[in-house]
C-alpha positions, 0 to 999 in steps of 0.5 A, a space after each residue: 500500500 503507497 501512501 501519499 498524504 499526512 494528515 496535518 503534517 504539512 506540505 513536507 511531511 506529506 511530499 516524504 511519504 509519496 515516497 513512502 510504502 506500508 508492508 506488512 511482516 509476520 517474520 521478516 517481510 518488511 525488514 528483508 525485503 527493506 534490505 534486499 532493496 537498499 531502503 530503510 525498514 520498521 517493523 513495528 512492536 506488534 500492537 503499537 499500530 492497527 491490523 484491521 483489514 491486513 490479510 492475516 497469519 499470525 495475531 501474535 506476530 503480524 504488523 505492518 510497518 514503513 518502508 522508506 528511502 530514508 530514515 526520516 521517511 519511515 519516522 514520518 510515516 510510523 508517526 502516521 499510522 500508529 494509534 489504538 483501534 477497537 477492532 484490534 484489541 492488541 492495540 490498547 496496549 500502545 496507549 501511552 507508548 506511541 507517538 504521532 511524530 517520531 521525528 522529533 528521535 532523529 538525531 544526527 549524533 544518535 549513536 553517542 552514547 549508545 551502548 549496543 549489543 553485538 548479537 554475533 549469532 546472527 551472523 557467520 552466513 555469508 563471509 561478504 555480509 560480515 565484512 559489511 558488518 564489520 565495517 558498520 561496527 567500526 562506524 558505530 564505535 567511531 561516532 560514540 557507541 559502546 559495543 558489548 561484543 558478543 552478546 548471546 541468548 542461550 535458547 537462541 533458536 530453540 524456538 523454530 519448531 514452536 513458532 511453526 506450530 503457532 503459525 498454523 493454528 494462528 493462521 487457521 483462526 484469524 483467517 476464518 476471522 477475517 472473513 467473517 469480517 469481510 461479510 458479504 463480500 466474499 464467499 470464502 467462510 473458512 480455510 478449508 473454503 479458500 483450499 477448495 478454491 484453490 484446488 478447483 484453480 490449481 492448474 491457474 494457480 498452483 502450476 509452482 507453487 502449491 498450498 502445504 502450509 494451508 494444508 497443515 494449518 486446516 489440520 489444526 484444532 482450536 486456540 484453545 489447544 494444549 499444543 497451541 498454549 505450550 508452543 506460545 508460551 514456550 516462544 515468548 519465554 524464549 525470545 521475551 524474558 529468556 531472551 531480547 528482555 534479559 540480554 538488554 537488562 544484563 548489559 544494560 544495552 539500549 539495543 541489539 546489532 546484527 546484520 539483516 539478510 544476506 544479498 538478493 538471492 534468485 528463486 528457484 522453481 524447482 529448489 524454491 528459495 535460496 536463503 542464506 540466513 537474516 535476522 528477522 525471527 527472534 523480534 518476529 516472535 517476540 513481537 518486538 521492533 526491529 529496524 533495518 538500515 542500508 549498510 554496504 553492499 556485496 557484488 553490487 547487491 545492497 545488505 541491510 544492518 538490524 538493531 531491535 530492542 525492548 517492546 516499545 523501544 521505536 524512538 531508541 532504535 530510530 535514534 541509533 538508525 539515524 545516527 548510523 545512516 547519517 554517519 554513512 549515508 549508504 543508500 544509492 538509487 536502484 541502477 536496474 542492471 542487467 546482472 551483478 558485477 562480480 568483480 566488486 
């Protein structure tokens, strides 16, 4: 969804968000797409802003959030779309904790001060991403920041299997939700009814790629599953208390640091997706902000570098986002070139 005005804003704030867009991420698709294309992504604490309307798979984890050329542009327009919403109960939780103008953060000397968390299990990859990365360290150092180097989650990716299962049981539930939401407008009354459909249409449909995840999901029972209950609590143990909350308050940080993708990678329609590795899914499950800034680039192809933090934790992290953006202003206009240079 592009966005074109800004209520009350002025002429400035509303030219800005022309140039502005709204994803929507349950577990990276705001910020790696951000990275992927050399622009400036928030993914949002989930319930700061309202998700009525957003086709849904996860309550726990959905949001939407900016995607901007510049971190001003994305402050801009997290100022815009933030607010409570008596459809969308999470989102009492912001009152108190949200802004209309997150540009009054920015500051061009964000970083000094600023005591950062290298969270080095996110990175190792891709050899080129964590030279990129090392040099934005350097960079953070450079202008004031206090690097903690390493920091480490102890059940650092013992949520994987747990944040699937959540997904499919969340999925099925809010799907059926949201189109009972949409009324009349639709035939579609549940998951199984959309599965039907698609099944119907598969060879307009599904001639690559096919539908296992909704599959999956319709195997689900209720919210009210035990599996459903241990696999969600389990998850916010491990990423919340156990994990983005305790490192922060052992080291007193005011954000963790990591790189955010791995350069653009082509789809194959045999082999599927070739994903090297992103830092997307501890904030993910957690529900809490991550921001992500152009950092470098590797064969000519733009890497982003993450900092999350705290739930509610937006105007510490456009600080940082700023000051490192300022320090190094990396961002370069699409060139639309027919291949990578391998020479660079």
């Amino acid at each position: 969804m592009i966005s074109g005005s800004s209520s009350g804003s002025g002429a400035a704030a509303a030219a800005n968000l022309c140039a502005t867009a709204i994803g929507t991420e349950t577990d990276g698709s705001v910020v790696s797409p951000s990275s992927l294309n050399c622009l400036v992504g928030i993914k949002p604490t989930v319930g700061l802003l309202s998700r009525t309307g957003i086709i849904p798979i996860s309550h726990s984890q959905d949001t939407a959030g900016p995607m901007a050329r510049t971190v001003r542009d994305a402050a801009v327009l997290l100022g815009a779309i933030t607010g409570t919403d008596s459809e969308d109960k999470t989102t009492k939780e912001s009152k108190g904790k949200s802004y209309t103008d997150y540009t009054k953060f920015l500051d061009p000397n964000g970083l000094k001060g600023a005591k950062i968390g290298v969270f080095r299990q996110y990175f190792g990859f891709l050899p080129q991403v964590d030279e990129v990365m090392e040099k934005a360290l350097e960079v953070l150092k450079s202008k004031g920041a206090m690097l903690v180097d390493p920091v480490k989650i102890d059940g650092f990716g013992k949520y994987d299997e747990n944040e699937m299962t959540v997904l499919l049981y969340e999925l099925k539930a809010d799907m059926e939700a949201y189109l009972k939401h949409r009324g009349s407008s639709t035939k579609m009354k549940s998951l199984k009814d959309l599965i039907e459909f698609n099944e119907k249409h598969a060879k307009e449909e599904m001639s690559y790629f096919k539908q296992e995840l909704f599959l999956q999901a319709e195997k689900k029972g209720s919210l009210t599953d035990k599996e459903y209950l241990d696999a969600l609590t389990n998850n916010h143990r491990l990423t919340c208390e156990e994990g983005i909350d305790a490192v922060i308050d052992k080291h007193n940080l005011d954000a963790l640091v990591s790189p955010t993708d791995s350069p653009a990678w082509m789809t194959d329609l045999v082999d599927g997706d070739h994903f090297l590795g992103g830092s997307s899914q501890l904030a993910a499950i957690a529900g809490y902000p991550h921001i992500t800034v152009p950092a470098g680039f590797v064969f000519g192809l733009p890497v982003g570098i993450s900092f999350f933090g705290k739930a509610w934790s937006e105007p510490t992290l456009l600080k940082i986002a700023y000051g490192f953006e300022q320090a190094t202003k990396v961002r370069k206009p699409p060139q639309f070139l027919p291949t990578v240079d391998l020479t660079i």
